[in-house]
C-alpha angles and dihedrals in degrees: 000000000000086000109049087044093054084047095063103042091045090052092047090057086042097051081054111050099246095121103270081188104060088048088050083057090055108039092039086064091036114041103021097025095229110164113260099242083055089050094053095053102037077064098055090065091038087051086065104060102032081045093051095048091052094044090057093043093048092038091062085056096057079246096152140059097224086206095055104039083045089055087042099046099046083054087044097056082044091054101042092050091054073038101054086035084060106041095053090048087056131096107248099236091041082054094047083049085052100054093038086065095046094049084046080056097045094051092043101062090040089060079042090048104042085048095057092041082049084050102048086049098048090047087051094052091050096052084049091055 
């Protein structure tokens, strides 16, 4: 039940754009105690199916500039296989540590993010008064 629960939550990030991925990760080591090198690739085949589903849907709503997602993509085959060569070469809890501090990051610049946005839109409903 777990699973099909983790599932959920993780596709719904996913379908969205909000790196399903990235939650799976978490909730995989949290909530079902799977091992983090485990979690990591276990995301790596559910990334194929949830990303081909958003990439049809997207891709119907003229989402995605094919030239740029062709030149990202090619780098990023090239990054995740220095990346994969890494993470299998890592001690586990060095590579939890890892991804603690990148989801830190992440969550860092979105606060940062979501503040100066709050900012921009307060400033503009002042100059409108």
């Amino acid at each position: 039940m777990i699973q099909l629960l983790i599932g959920v939550v993780s596709g719904v990030f996913s379908g969205v754009g909000m790196g399903g991925g990235t939650i799976l990760i978490f909730l995989l080591t949290t909530f079902a105690g799977i091992e983090q090198h485990i979690a990591q690739a276990t995301n790596l085949i559910y990334f194929i199916p949830t990303a081909i589903s958003a990439i049809i849907v997207n891709y119907k709503e003229k989402n995605i500039d094919t030239k740029l997602a062709i030149s990202v993509s090619i780098f990023g085959i090239i990054g995740a296989i220095i990346g994969a060569k890494f993470a299998v070469n890592t001690d586990v809890q060095k590579l939890r540590k890892l991804f603690g501090i990148f989801l830190a990051i992440i969550a860092i610049h979105e606060i940062y993010t979501l503040f100066k946005e709050y900012k921009q839109h307060k400033n503009r409903n002042n100059k409108i008064s």
